[in-house]
C-alpha positions in Angstrom: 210.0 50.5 4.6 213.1 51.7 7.2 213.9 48.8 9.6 212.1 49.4 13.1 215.0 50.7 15.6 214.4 49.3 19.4 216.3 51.7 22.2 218.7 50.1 23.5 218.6 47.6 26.5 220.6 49.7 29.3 221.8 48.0 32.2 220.5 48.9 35.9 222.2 52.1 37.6 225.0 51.2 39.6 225.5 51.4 43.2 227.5 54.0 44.7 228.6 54.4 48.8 230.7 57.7 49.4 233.5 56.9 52.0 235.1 60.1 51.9 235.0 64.0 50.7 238.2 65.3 51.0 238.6 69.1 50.3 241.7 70.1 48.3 241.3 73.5 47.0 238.6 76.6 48.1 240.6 79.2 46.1 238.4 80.4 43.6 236.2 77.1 43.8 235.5 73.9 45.5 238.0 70.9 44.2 237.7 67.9 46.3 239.0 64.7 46.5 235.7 62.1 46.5 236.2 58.2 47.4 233.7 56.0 47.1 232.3 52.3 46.3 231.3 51.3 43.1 229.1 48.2 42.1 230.2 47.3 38.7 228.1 45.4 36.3 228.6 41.8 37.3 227.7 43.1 40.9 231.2 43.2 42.4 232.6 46.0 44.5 235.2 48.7 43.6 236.9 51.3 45.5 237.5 54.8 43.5 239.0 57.7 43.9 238.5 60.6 41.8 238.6 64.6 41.9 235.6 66.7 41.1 235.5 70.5 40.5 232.7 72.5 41.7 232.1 75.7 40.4 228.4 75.9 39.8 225.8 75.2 37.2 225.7 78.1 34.1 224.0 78.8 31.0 225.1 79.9 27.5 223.1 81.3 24.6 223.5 82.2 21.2 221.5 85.3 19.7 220.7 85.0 16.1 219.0 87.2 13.7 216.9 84.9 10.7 216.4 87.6 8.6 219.7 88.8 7.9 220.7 85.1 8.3 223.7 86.2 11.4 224.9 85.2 14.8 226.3 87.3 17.6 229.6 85.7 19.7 232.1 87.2 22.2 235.6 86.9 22.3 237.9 87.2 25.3 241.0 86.0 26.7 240.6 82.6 28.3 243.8 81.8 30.6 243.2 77.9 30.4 243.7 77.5 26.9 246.3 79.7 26.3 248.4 77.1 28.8 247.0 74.5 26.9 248.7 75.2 23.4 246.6 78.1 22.4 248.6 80.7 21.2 246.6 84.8 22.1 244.8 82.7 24.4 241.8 84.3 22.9 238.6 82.6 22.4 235.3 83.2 20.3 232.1 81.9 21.9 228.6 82.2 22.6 227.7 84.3 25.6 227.5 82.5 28.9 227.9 82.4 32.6 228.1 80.9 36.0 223.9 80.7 37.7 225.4 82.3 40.9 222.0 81.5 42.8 219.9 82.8 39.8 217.3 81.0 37.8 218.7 80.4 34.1 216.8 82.7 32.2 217.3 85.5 34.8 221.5 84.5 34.6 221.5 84.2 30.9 219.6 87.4 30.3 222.1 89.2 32.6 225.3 87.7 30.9 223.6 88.7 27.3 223.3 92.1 28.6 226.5 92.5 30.6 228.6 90.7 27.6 227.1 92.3 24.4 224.9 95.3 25.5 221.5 93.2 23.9 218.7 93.5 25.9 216.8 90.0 24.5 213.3 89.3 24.8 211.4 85.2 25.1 214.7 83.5 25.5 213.8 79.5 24.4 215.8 76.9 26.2 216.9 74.1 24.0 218.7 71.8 26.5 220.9 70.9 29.3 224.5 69.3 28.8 227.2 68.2 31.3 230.3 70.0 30.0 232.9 67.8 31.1 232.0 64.7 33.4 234.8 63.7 34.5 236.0 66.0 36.5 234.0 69.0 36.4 230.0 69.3 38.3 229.2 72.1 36.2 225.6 71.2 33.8 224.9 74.1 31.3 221.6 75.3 29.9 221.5 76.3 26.6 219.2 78.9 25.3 218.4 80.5 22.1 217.2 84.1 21.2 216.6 86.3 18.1 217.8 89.8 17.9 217.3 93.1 16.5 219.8 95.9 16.1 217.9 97.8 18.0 217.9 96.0 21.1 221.7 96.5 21.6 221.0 99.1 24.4 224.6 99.2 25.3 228.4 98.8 24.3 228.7 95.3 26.3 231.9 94.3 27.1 231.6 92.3 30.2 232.4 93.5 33.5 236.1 95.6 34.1 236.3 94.4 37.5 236.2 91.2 37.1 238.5 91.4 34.4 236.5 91.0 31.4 237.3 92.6 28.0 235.3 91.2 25.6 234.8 92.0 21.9 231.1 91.6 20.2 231.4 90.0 17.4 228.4 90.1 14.1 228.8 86.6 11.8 226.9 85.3 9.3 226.1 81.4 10.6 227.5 80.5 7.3 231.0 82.1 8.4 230.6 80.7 12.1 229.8 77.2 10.7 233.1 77.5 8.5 235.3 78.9 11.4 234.5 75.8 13.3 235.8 74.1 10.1 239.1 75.9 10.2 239.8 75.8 14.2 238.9 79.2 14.9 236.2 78.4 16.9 236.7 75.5 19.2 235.1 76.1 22.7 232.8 73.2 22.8 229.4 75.0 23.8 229.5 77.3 21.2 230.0 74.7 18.5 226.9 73.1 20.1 225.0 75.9 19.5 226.2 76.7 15.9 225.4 73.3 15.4 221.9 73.5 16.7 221.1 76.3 14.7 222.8 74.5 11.0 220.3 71.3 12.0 217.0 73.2 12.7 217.9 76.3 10.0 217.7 79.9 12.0 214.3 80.8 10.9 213.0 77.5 12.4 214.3 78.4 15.8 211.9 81.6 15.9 209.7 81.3 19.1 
């Protein structure tokens, strides 16, 4: 028999007084300078400060065929890694966007649509993550969705105007999986997602 395992004992949520917003930046979006008290653990008082980026909540979702055993990913030229050691600057990922107002499902279904031309039906959410908690506000919802050749109603592409060129890319999971492997996927939700779908096997993420 497999030893009980208890959850762990977490302690109390800290305490937290904001002294100060300061706004930096209202460029593209918000980046402000937040200071604040912080009640650590042994119940003593420390003043912070520390920069958060606001740019919205988004979602992201990976389309996936079980019969044929495939996944379908974008790539695009993403400016912040290509000043961060990445060569084209060009990035494969799942499709994704910024909520802008919208409910979820509405943005992710709009973002499938506008990105790869796939008009997807019964969306399932799967989870929510924080992206990157130290500096950035932005939560993502993650979503999964089968697809059929037919339901590519478009070219996709993303949007000219706002500078989008994107690239649809077919894989077999098996090939995605492996590209992770190698480094030629590395944005972090869509690892997530590949991930997801290796643990629970694509036909057991029919809805």
């Amino acid at each position: 028999m497999s030893p009980s395992v208890s959850a762990p004992t977490l302690a109390p949520a800290p305490a937290v007084r904001i002294i100060d917003t300061e706004l930096l930046s209202n460029n593209w979006y918000r980046l402000s300078k937040v200071t604040f008290d912080f009640q650590r653990r042994d119940g003593s008082w420390q003043r912070l400060s520390r920069e958060a980026y606001d740019r919205g909540n988004g979602a992201t979702l990976l389309l996936f065929n079980a019969r044929r055993g495939t996944v379908i990913l974008t790539r695009q030229f993403r400016l912040p890694t290509f000043v961060n050691g990445n060569a084209n600057g060009m990035l494969i990922e799942a499709c994704a966007g910024l909520l802008d107002g919208a409910e979820p499902e509405a943005c992710i279904r709009r973002e499938v649509q506008e990105e790869t031309g796939f008009q997807i039906e019964s969306p399932r959410k799967i989870f929510e993550a924080y992206m990157s908690p130290g500096s950035v506000t932005e939560k993502l919802h993650f979503f999964m969705a089968e697809y059929e050749s037919h339901q590519q109603t478009g070219e996709g592409g993303g949007l000219a105007h706002e500078g989008e060129d994107i690239e649809v890319l077919e894989l077999p999971l098996a090939t995605a999986l492996a590209m992770v492997q190698s480094g030629e996927i590395q944005d972090g939700k869509t690892i997530m997602l590949l991930q997801h779908a290796a643990l629970q096997g694509l036909a057991g993420l029919r809805v």
